[in-house]
C-alpha positions as MATLAB code, in Angstrom:
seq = 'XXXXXXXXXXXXXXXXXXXXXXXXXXXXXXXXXXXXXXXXXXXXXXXXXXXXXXXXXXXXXXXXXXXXXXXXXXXXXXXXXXXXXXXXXXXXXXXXXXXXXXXXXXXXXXXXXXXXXXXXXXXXXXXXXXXXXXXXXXXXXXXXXXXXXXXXXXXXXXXXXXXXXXXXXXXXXXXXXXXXXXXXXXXXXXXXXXXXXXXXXXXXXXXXXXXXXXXXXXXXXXXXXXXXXX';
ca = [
      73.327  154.378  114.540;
      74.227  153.515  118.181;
      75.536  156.319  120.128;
      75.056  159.795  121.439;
      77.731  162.539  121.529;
      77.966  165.436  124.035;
      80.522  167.963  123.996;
      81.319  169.500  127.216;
      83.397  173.269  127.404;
      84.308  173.219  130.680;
      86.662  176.130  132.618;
      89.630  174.357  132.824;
      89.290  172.030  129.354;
      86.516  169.973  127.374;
      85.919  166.372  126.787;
      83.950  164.509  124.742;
      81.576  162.084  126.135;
      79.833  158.807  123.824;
      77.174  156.939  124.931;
      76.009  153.271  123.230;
      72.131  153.054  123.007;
      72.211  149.582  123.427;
      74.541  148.214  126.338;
      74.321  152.381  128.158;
      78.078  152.026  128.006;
      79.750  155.295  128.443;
      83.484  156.617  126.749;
      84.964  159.882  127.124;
      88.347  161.814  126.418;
      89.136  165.636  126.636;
      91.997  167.869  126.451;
      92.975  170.675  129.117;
      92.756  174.414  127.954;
      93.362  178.241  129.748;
      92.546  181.425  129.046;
      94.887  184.364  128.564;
      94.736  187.665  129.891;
      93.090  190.047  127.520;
      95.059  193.060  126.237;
      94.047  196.502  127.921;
      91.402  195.269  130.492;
      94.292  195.494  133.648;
      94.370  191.748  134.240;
      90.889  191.813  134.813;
      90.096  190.219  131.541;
      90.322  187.071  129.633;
      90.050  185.749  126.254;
      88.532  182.342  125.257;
      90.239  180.897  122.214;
      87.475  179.623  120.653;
      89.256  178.171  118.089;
      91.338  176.451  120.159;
      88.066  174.510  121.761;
      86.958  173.663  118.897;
      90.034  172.191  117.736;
      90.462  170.478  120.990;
      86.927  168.772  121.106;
      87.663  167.325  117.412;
      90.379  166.079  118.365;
      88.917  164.780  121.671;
      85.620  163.402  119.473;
      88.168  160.996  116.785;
      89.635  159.792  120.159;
      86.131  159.128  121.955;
      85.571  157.358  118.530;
      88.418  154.750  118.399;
      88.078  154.163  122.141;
      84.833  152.885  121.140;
      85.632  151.182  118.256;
      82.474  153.198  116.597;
      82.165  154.639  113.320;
      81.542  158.587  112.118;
      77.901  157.423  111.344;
      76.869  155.201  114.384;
      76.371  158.587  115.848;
      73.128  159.388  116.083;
      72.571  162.759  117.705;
      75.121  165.423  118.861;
      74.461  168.188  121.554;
      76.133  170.437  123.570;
      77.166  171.860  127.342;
      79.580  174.755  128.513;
      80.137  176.699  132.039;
      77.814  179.408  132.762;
      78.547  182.941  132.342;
      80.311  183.154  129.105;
      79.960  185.707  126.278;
      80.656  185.124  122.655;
      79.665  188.413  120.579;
      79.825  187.544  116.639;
      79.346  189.542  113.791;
      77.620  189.000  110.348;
      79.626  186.664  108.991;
      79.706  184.669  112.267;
      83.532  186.212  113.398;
      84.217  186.400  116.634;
      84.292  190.295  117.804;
      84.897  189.045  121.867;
      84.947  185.761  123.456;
      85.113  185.944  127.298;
      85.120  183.004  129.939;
      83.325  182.477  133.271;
      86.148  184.665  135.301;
      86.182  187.633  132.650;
      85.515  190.691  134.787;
      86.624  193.411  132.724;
      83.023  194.629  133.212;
      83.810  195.570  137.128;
      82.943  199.104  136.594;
      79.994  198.420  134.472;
      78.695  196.145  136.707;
      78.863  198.262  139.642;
      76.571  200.927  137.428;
      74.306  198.640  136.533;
      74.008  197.772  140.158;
      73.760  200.941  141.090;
      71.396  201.988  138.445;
      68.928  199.343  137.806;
      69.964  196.511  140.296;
      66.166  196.174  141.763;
      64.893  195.734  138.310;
      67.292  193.444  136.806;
      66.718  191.083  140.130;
      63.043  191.002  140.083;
      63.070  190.149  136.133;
      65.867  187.778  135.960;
      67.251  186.745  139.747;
      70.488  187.762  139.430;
      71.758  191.420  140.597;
      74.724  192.715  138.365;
      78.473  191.722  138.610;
      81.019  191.796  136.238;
      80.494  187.701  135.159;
      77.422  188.862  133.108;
      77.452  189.027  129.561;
      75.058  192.303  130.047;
      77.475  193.653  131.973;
      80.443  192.884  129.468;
      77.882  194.001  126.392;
      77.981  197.422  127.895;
      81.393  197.342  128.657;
      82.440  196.356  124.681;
      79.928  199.564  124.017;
      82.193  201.886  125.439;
      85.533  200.312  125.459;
      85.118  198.878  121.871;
      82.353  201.090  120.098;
      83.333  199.835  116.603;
      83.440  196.266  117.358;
      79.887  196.481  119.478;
      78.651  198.318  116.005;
      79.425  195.650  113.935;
      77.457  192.914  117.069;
      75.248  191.081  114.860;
      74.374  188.421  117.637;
      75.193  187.354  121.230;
      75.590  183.423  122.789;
      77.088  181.753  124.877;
      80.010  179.114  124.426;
      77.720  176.075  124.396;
      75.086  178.222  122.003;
      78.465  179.071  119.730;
      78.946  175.482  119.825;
      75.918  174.505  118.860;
      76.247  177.188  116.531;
      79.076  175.755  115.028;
      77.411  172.386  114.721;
      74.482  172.987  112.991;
      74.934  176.889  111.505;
      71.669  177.716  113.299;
      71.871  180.571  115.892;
      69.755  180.200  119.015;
      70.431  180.321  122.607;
      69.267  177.975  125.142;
      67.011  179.368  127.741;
      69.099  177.859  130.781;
      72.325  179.352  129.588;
      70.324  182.937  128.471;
      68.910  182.971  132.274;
      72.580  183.548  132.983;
      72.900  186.811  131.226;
      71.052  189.560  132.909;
      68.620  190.148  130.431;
      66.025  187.025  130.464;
      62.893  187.561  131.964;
      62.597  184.041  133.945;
      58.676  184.573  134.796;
      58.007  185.142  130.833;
      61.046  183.060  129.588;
      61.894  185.171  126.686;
      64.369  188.289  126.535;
      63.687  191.315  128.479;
      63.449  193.375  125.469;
      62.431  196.316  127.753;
      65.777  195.928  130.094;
      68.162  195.396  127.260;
      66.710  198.555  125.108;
      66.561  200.955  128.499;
      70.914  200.163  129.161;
      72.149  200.770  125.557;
      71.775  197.604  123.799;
      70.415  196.374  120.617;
      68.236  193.956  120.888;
      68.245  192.414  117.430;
      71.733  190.957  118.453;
      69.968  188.442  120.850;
      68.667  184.875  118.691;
      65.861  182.691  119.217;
      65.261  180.796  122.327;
      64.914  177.086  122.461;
      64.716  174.663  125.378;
      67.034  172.394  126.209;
      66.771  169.000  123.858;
      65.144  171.200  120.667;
      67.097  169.830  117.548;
      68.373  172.518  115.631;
      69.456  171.044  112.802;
      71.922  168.571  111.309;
      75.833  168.182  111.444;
      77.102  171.014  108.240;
      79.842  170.012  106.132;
      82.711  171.875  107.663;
      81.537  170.641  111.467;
      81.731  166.785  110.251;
      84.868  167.681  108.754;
      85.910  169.210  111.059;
      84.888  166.287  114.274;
      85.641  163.761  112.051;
      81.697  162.602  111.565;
      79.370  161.822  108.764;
];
């Protein structure tokens, strides 16, 4: 086993990046993506077609693999990176009930009322004051605009925690990325539990928090399948 994989879901596409242990050689290949406008949000919206990643990063992963002339298991160790400010909701079966991108602001009212509202708070506990970009913001917006999908919410990530996710079958989101959602407390790096319960939301629906480099677990059938690894 001589390399390390990273998967990167970037804004504009993903790539797969392989490092070799021994000579710190480096080989990468990607694929471009977009996003779509999402039905009934006035252009404001946009859907991430998660799908459509993940299909695009296996592909990119068998390339990254003959470029390197390595085999599915000389890989080692497999992580994960996305752009900030992305919301997957999924429900109990692990479908996808929304999927937004970085430049989803279908939350623009929302954001301005939880600005308006509870701006001071939200700042102190987490840094950030409310916009539209925040999954909070959106998770408030799918309560009103989408009541029987945000019913059915059985947990919240981001796109690099879906990923990871979708690697391993083990929900948890990565306190970096959950610092980005409106709702971590970065003094007591855990969920603001309070917060999230005081503007409507459940706060079951939020996993486990890990730091950066915590393993998770190993590659599941479908994923190797899937990336074409062992």
């Amino acid at each position: 086993m001589a390399y390390l994989m990273g998967l990167d879901a970037g804004g504009s596409g993903g790539r797969c990046l392989l490092w070799e242990v021994g000579t710190g050689r480096v080989f990468t290949a990607g694929a471009g993506w977009s996003h779509p406008v999402a039905p009934g949000t006035a252009g404001l919206g946009f859907d991430l077609d998660l799908e459509g990643v993940w299909a695009k990063l296996g592909r990119a992963v068998r390339e990254v693999l003959a470029r390197a002339g390595a085999a599915p298991g000389d890989v080692a160790a497999i992580s994960a990176t996305s752009m900030r400010h992305t919301t997957v909701v999924l429900d109990a079966a692990g479908g996808v009930l929304l999927a937004a991108p970085n430049h989803d602001a279908r939350a623009l009212g929302e954001g301005l009322v939880l600005g308006a509202e509870h701006g001071g708070r939200v700042h102190r506990i987490g840094g950030h004051w409310p916009s539209p970009i925040f999954t909070g913001a959106r998770l408030v917006w799918m309560k009103t605009a989408a009541p029987e999908a945000f019913g059915r919410a059985a947990r919240v990530l981001t796109l690099s925690d879906w990923l990871t996710y979708r690697l391993s079958g083990v929900a948890a989101a990565e306190r970096s990325q959950a610092g980005e959602t409106l709702l971590f407390d970065q003094v007591r790096r855990e969920w603001a539990r309070d917060l999230i319960r005081t503007i409507g939301l459940k706060a079951e629906i939020f996993p486990g928090l890990v730091d950066a480099g915590t393993r998770l677990g190993g590659l599941t059938g479908a994923a190797a399948r899937d990336l074409g690894l062992k």
